[in-house]
C-alpha beads as a LAMMPS data file, in Angstrom:
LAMMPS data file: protein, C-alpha beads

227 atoms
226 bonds

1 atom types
1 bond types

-500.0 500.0 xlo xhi
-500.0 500.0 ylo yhi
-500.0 500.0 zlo zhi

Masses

1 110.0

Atoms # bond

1 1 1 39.475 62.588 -158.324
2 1 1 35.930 61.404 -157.004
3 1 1 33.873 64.449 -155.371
4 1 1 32.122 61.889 -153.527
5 1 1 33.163 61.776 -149.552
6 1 1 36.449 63.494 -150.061
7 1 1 38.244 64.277 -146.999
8 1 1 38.995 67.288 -145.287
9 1 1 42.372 69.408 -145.412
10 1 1 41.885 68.861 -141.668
11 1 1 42.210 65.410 -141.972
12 1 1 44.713 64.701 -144.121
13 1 1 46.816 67.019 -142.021
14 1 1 46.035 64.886 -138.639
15 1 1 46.814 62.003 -141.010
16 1 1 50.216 63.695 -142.116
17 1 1 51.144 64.349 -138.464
18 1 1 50.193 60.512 -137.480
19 1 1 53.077 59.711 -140.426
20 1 1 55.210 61.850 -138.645
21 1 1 54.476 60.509 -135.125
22 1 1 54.856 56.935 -136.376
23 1 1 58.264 57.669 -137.745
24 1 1 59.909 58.976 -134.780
25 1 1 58.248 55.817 -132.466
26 1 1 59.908 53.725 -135.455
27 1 1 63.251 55.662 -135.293
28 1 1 63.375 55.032 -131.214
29 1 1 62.558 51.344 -131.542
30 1 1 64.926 50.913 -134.008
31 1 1 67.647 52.803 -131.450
32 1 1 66.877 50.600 -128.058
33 1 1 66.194 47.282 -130.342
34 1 1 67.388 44.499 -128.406
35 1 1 68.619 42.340 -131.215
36 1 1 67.448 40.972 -134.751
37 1 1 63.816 40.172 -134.291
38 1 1 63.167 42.949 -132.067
39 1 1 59.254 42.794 -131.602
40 1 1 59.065 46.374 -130.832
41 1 1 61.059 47.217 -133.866
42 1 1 58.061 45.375 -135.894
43 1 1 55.624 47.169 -134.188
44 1 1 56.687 50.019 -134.708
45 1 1 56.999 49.054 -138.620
46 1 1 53.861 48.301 -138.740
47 1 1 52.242 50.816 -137.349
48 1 1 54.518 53.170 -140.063
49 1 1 53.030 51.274 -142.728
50 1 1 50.160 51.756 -141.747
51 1 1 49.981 55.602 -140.776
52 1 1 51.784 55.902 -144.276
53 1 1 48.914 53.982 -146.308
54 1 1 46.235 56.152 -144.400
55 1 1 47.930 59.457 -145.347
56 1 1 48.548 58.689 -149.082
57 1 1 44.929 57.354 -149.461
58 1 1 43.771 60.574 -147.565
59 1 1 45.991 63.134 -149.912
60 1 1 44.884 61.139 -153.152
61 1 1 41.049 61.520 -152.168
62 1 1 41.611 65.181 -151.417
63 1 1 44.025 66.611 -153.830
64 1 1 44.518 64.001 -156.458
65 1 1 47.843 63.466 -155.587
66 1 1 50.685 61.014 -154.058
67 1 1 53.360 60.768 -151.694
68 1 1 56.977 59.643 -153.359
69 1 1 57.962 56.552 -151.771
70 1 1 56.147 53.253 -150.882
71 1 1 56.643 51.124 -147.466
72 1 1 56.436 47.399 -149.209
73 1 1 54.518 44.934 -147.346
74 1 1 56.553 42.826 -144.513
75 1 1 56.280 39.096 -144.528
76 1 1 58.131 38.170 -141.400
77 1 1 57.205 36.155 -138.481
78 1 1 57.488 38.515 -135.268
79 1 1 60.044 37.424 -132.785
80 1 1 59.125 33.762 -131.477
81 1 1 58.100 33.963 -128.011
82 1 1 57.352 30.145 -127.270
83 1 1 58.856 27.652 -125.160
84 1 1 62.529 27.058 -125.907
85 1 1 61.982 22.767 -125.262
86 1 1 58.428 22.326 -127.409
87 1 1 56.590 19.454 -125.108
88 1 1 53.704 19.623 -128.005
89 1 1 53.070 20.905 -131.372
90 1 1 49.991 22.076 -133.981
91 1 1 50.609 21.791 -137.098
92 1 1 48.499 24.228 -138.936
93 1 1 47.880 24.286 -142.790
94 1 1 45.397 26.047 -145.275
95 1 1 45.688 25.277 -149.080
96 1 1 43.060 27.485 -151.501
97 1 1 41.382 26.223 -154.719
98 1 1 39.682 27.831 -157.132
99 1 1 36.613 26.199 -158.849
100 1 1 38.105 26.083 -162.814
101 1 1 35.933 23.443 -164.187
102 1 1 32.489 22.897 -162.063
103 1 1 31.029 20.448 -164.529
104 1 1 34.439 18.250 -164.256
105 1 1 33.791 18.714 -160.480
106 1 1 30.020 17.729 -160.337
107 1 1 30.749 14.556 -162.717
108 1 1 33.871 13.321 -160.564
109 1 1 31.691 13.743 -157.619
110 1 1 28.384 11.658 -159.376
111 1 1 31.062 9.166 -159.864
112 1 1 31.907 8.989 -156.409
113 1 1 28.322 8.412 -155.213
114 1 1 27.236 6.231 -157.652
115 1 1 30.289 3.510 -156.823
116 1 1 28.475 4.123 -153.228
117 1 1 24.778 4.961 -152.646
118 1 1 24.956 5.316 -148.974
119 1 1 27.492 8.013 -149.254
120 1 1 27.149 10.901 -147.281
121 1 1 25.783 14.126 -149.134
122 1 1 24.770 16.558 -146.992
123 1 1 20.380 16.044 -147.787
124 1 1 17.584 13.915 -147.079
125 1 1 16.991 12.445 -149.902
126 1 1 17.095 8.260 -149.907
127 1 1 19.984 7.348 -152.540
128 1 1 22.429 10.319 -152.291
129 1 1 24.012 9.370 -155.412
130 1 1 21.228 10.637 -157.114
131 1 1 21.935 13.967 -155.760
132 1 1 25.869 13.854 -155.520
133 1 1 26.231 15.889 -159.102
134 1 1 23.116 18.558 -158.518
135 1 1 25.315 21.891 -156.580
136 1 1 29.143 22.485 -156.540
137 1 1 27.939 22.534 -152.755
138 1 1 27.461 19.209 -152.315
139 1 1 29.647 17.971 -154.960
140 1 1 32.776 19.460 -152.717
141 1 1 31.720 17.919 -149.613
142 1 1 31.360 14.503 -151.784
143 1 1 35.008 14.820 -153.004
144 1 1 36.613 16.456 -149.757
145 1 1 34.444 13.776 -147.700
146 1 1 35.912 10.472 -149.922
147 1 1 39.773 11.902 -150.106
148 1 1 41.870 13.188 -147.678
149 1 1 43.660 16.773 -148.449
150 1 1 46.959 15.597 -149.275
151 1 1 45.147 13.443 -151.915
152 1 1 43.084 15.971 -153.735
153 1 1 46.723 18.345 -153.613
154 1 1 47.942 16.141 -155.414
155 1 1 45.132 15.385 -157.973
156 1 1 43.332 19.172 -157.776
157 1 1 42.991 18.764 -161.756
158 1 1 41.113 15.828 -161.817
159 1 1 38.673 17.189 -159.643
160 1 1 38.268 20.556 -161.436
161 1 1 40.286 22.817 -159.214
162 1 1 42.411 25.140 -159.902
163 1 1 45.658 26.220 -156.653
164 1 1 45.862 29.314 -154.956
165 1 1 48.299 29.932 -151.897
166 1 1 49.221 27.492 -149.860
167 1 1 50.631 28.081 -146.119
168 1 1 51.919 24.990 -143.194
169 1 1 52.560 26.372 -139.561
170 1 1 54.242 24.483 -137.074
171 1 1 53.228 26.100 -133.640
172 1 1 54.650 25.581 -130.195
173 1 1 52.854 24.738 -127.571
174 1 1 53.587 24.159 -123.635
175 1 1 51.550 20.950 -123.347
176 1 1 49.381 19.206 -125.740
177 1 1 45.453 19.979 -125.090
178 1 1 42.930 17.995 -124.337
179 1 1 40.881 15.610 -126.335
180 1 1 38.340 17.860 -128.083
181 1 1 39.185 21.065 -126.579
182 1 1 39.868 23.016 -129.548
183 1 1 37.333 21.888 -132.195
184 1 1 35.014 24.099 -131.665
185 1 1 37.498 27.364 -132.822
186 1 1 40.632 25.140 -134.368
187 1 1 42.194 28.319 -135.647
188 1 1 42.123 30.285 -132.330
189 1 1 45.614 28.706 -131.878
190 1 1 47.131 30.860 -134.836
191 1 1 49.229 33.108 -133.180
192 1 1 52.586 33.866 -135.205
193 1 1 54.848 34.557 -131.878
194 1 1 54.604 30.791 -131.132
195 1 1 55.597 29.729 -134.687
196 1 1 58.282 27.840 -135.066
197 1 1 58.759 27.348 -138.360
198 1 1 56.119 28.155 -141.686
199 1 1 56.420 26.849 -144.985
200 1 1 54.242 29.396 -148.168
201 1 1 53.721 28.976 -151.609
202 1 1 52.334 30.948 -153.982
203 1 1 52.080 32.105 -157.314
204 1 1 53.623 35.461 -156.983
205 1 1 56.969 33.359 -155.820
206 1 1 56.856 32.133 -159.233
207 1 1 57.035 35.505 -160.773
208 1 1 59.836 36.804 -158.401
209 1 1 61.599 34.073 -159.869
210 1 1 60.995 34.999 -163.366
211 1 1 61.666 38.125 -162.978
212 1 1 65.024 37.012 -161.380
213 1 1 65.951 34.830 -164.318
214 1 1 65.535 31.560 -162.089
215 1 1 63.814 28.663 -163.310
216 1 1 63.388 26.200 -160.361
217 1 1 60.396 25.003 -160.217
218 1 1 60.778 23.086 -156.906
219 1 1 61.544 26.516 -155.452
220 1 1 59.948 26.591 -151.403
221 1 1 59.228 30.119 -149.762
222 1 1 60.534 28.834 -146.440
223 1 1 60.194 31.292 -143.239
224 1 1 61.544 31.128 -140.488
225 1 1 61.227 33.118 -136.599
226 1 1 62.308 36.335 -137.305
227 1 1 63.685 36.083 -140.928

Bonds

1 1 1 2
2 1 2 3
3 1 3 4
4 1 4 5
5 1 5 6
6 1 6 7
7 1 7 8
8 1 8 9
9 1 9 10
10 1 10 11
11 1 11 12
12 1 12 13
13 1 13 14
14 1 14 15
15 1 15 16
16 1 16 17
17 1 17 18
18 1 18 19
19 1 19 20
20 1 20 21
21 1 21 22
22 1 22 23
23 1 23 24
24 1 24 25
25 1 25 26
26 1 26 27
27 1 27 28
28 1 28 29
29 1 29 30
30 1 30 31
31 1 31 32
32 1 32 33
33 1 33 34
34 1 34 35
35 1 35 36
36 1 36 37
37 1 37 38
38 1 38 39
39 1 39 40
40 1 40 41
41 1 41 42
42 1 42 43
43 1 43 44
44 1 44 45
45 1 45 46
46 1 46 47
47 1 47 48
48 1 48 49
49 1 49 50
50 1 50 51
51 1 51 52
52 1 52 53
53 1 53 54
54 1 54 55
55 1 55 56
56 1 56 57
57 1 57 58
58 1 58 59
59 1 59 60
60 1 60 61
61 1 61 62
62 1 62 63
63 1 63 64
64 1 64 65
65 1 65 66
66 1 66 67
67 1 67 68
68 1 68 69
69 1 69 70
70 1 70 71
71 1 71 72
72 1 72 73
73 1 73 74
74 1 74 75
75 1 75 76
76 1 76 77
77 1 77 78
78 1 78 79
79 1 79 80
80 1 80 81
81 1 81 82
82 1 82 83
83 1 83 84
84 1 84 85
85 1 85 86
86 1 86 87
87 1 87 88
88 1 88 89
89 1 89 90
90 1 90 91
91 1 91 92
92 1 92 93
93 1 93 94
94 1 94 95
95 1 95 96
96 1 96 97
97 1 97 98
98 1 98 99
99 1 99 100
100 1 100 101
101 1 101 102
102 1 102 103
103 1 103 104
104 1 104 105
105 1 105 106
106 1 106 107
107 1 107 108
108 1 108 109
109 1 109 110
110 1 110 111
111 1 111 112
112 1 112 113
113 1 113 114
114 1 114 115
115 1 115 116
116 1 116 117
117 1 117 118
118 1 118 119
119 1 119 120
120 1 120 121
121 1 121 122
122 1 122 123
123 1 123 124
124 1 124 125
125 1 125 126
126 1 126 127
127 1 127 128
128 1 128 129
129 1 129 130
130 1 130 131
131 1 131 132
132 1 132 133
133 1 133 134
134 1 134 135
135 1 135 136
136 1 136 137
137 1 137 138
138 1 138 139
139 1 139 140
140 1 140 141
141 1 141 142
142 1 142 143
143 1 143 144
144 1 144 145
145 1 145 146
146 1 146 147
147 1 147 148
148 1 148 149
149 1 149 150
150 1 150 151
151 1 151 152
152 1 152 153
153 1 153 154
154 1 154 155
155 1 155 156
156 1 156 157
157 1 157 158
158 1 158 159
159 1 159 160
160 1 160 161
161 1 161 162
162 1 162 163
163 1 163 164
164 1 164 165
165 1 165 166
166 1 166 167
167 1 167 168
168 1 168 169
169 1 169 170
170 1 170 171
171 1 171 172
172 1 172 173
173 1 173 174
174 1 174 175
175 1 175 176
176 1 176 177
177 1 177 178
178 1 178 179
179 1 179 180
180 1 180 181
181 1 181 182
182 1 182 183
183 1 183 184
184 1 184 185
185 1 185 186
186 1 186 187
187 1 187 188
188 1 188 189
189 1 189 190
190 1 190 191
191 1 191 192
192 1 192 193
193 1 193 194
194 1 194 195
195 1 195 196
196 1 196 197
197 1 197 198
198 1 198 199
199 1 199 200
200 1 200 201
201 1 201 202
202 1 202 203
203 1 203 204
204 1 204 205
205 1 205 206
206 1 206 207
207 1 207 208
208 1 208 209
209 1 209 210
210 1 210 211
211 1 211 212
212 1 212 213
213 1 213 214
214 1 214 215
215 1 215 216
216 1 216 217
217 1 217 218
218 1 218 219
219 1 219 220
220 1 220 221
221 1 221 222
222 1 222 223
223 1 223 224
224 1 224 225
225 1 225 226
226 1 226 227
């Protein structure tokens, strides 16, 4: 136990009571829930979890202890709340990498600029090849500038890169925007009560399944509204 900043008995009691609040606004959403998918029922989960991870933070940092039961983590979409006819649609994906091998990376990029002198590489200097293979920096915009993202998903090795979670969203929308009207802020548009459908992978799938005694490696976290 740290003696640095501990908190108060005060406030791990105000924390306590916040626990106990939380839990009777969870009981009564649970009670007048509307249906599966009940956003006020996930709200109210939520803001449980929450309350709970404060208070067993708080009474570790004070007395060294911990409570006896764990809330685990919810994954689920909140109730969808878009148009029932989609006229228009955003398809929303983010894929991470981790940089494994950078001298692999700098070389594939040198590579890259050296079959084309004029490429783009992000500095003034006349000749970018010359400059491609210098900084993972400009290496990545070399590589991520000459492929498009399904190619380099598909060939992350080759390129020195290592995947990390993966997520597609396929949001609702009442009308389609306009031309350019959401470039400057493209991920404003994220909002999980207007997805339809999402599609995750990730690592920690893989163990759930080995720890299940499955061995499918073609295995898709799919989630849907509300599951």
């Amino acid at each position: 136990m740290s003696d640095a900043a501990q908190p108060s008995a005060a406030e791990v009691r105000a924390a306590a009571e916040a626990v106990k609040a939380a839990l009777d606004r969870h009981l009564d959403a649970v009670e007048r829930r509307s249906g599966e998918g009940d956003p006020a029922v996930y709200a109210a989960f939520n803001e449980l979890a929450a309350a709970a991870e404060v208070y067993d933070e708080l009474l570790y940092d004070a007395y060294d202890e911990v409570t006896p039961f764990e809330i685990p983590g919810d994954d689920r979409l909140p109730a969808y709340a878009g148009p029932e006819e989609p006229s228009a649609l955003s398809v929303l994906i983010r894929r991470d990498y981790v940089v494994v091998e950078p001298q692999r990376l700098l070389s594939q990029a040198q590579r890259i600029a050296d079959l084309d002198p004029d490429i783009d590489t992000g500095n003034d200097r006349q000749g970018g090849g010359a400059a491609a293979g210098e900084s993972v920096h400009t290496a990545l915009g070399v590589i991520f500038g000459e492929f498009e993202a399904d190619e380099i998903a598909s060939r992350h090795k080759e390129f020195g890169l290592e995947e990390g979670d993966s997520t597609l969203w396929v949001v609702a929308a009442e009308e389609p925007p306009e031309p350019g009207e959401w470039l400057s802020a493209p991920f404003d548009q994220a909002d999980p009560h207007m997805v339809v459908c999402r599609f995750d992978m990730s690592s920690v799938f893989d163990e759930e399944l080995e720890d299940e005694g499955l061995e499918d490696e073609d295995e898709l976290e799919v989630l849907e509204p509300g599951s």
